[in-house]
Structure formats: structure tokens, C-alpha cells
MARBA-100565 format. One record per residue (C-alpha): residue in one letter; z, x, y negated. Coordinates in steps of 0.1 Angstrom, whole numbers, plus 5000, padded with zeros to 4 digits. Example, Ala and Ser with C-alpha at 12.3 -4.5 7.8 and 13.67 -1.06 7.14 Angstrom:
2
A507851235045S507151375011
This chain:
257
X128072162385X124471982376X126171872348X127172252333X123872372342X121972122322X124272192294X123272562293X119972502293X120272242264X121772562245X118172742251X116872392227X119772482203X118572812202X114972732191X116372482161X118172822150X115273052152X112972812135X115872802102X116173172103X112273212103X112172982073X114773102053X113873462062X109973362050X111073202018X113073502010X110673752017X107673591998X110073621967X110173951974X106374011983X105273841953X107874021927X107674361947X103974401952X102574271916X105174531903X103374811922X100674741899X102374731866X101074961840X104575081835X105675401855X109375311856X108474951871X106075101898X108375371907X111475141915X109374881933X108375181948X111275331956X112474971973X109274981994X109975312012X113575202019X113074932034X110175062053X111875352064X114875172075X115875002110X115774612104X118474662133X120974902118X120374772082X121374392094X124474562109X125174762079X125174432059X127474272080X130174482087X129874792063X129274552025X132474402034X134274722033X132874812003X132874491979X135774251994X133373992009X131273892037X128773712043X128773472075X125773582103X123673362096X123273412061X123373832065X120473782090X117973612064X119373852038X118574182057X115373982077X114173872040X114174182024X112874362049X109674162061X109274112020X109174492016X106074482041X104874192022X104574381991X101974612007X100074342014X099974161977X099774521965X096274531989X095474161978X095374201936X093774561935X091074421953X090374201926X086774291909X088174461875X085574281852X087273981865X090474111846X088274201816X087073871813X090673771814X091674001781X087873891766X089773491766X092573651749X095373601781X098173811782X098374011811X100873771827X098573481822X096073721838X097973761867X098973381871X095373251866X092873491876X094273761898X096373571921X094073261926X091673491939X093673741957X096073471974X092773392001X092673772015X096773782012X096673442045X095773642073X098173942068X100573742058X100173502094X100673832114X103773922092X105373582099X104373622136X106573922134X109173832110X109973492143X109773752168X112473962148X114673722145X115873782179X117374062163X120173842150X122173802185X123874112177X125773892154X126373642175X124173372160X122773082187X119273192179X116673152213X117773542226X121573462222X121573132240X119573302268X121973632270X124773352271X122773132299X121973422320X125573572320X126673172334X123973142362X122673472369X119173362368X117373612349X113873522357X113473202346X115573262314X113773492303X110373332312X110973002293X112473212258X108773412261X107073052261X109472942233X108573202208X104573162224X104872812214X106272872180X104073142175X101273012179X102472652158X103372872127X098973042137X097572652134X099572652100X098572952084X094872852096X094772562074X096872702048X094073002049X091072722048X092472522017X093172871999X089973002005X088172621991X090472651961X088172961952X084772811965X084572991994X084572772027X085272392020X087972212040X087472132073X086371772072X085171742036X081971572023X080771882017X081172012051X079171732065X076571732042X076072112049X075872052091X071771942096X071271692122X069571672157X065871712138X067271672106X067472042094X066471962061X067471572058X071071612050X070571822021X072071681986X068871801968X066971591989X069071291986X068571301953X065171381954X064571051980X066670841955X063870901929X061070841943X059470471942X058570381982X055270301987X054270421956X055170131931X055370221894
């Protein structure tokens, strides 16, 4: 009986190895989407702003729920084929957060100074080199904190996909409960699961969020010279300086010529 038990609950570790693909699958997806759907909000063609537009407000206005459901069982009726769970989850998961993501870049690149675009045509790049070298480079720092909450959300939605029957963290639980009746402890260890992961994907994004942000000059990477040559002493407040280094380098001690 030990021996069943502990097999159950090594479905809960199953589970997590599931949740962490669909998360990543589901993320790669929906950047594609973010990126392509929210620079296209701000094309100067009406046409392109108005269907990435349109694509917006359906998918906002949609339930990630029904719409993974309609995927699944209603496409098949319709074009022939169908796509296994797994792959219909990241599918409707991927467009969705993606669609969300859009808002987000959308935000990110209109924030962008305008002369800095100006100084772009000035060089003589055309607006896609524009948006490769001088938009996104600086917009890509404010998109890492809204974008650390979306994937927050996008891991907890992933429990979403048990309707399917895929062996994600909430499926193995429903599946462990229904064998041993213990709901309480289940369902406490799945909320420190998708803590844990939640708060792993956080340390990520920090870092990723620290590098982006010393790709523009902004806050150097925890750790660099330049960190440490910033960070005065105990009654060093001015020592540490690289001014002063230099200055100190030139000048002769004790006053030799």
C-alpha cells in the first residue's frame, strides 16, 4: 500500500516536469506573438494596425478556457485534424498570453523619445533597421518587468490544461486526491510547487532585467568592475573613484620631478 502511495505522489514530480515544458513552449510562442503583434500596432499603415488590432481584442476578449477547448475538440470538426493536448494547450496558451504581450511592446516602443527615431532616419536607416537598432534596444529594459508578471501568469494558467487531460501539476493532483482522499495536503504541496517555480522564473527575469538595462547604460551588472568601483569604502567616500585613480597615478610621491 506504501508502495502505491509513493507512486502517486511521484506523479505530483511528473506533473511539475510538465508544467515547466508547457510554460516554456507557451512563453516562446507568445513572445513571437508579442514581438510581431505589438510592433505592428505601431506601423504607419492603417491596414497593418487594424488587423493586429483586431487579433488583440479577440484574444483579450476571449476565455483562455473555452478557447483551448474550442481548439481541441471544435478545429477537428472543421479541418480533419487534431492536434494532441499538449500541443493545443501551448497553441491556445501562446496566443493568448502573446496577445497580452503585445500591449506591453506596444507600451515599451511608443515610449521611446521620438528624436531618438529622428536621429535614426538623420543616419539614413530604414524604418526596420530603426526598429531593430534603436527602438527595441531601448524599449526591451521597460518591456522585463511586465513581461515577469505575464510569465508568472502564463505558469499559473497552465493549470488550465487538465481539462485535457495533460499530467501537468493540477492534473496529477485531481488524479492523487481522487486515489487517497487527502485533499489537504494535495493541494498544499501543488500551491508550493507553482510558489517555487514562480518565484525561480522572478530570480530569472531579475537578471535578465539587470543585463538589459546595462546593455543601455543604465545600471551595470551586479558584480562588475564598475559596480565596485562606484560603492565608496568605510572612510573612503571619495577613494574609489576612477578620476581619482587616475589622478593618484599622475602625481610624482613626494614630490620628485
Amino acid at each position: 500500500m506504501s508502495d502505491i502511495n509513493s507512486h502517486l505522489w511521484a506523479l505530483l514530480f511528473d506533473g511539475v516536469w510538465i508544467t515547466v515544458q508547457l510554460t516554456v513552449f507557451s512563453a516562446a510562442l507568445g513572445a513571437v506573438v508579442a514581438f510581431v503583434v505589438g510592433t505592428a500596432r505601431t506601423h504607419r499603415l492603417w491596414i497593418v494596425r487594424f488587423v493586429s488590432g483586431a487579433y488583440f481584442e479577440m484574444f483579450r476578449g476571449t476565455s483562455a478556457l473555452v478557447l483551448m477547448i474550442w481548439v481541441f475538440f471544435v478545429v477537428p470538426l472543421t479541418l480533419g485534424w487534431q492536434l494532441v493536448p499538449m500541443w493545443a494547450a501551448v497553441l491556445t496558451l501562446g496566443c493568448t498570453y502573446g496577445a497580452y504581450g503585445s500591449e506591453i511592446v506596444r507600451g515599451a516602443v511608443a515610449a521611446v523619445p521620438p528624436a531618438q527615431r529622428e536621429a535614426g532616419v538623420a543616419l539614413g536607416f530604414t524604418p526596420a533597421q530603426r526598429m531593430r537598432k534603436i527602438v527595441l534596444p531601448q524599449a526591451w529594459p521597460e518591456m522585463v518587468p511586465p513581461f515577469n508578471n505575464l510569465l508568472i501568469e502564463l505558469l499559473k494558467g497552465t493549470a488550465l490544461v487538465s481539462v485535457l487531460g495533460v499530467g501537468d501539476i493540477t492534473f496529477a493532483a485531481q488524479l492523487v486526491r481522487n486515489a487517497t482522499g487527502q485533499s489537504a495536503p494535495v493541494y498544499t504541496v501543488i500551491l508550493v510547487m507553482y510558489f517555487v517555480l514562480a518565484f525561480l522564473l522572478t530570480r530569472v527575469m531579475r537578471l535578465v532585467e539587470r543585463r538589459a538595462k546595462a546593455s543601455v547604460g543604465r545600471t551595470p551588472p551586479k558584480g562588475s568592475i564598475a559596480t565596485a568601483l562606484s560603492r565608496p569604502g568605510p572612510g573612503k567616500a571619495d577613494a574609489g573613484r576612477p578620476q581619482d585613480l587616475v589622478a593618484g597615478s599622475s602625481a610624482a610621491p613626494g614630490g620628485a620631478s
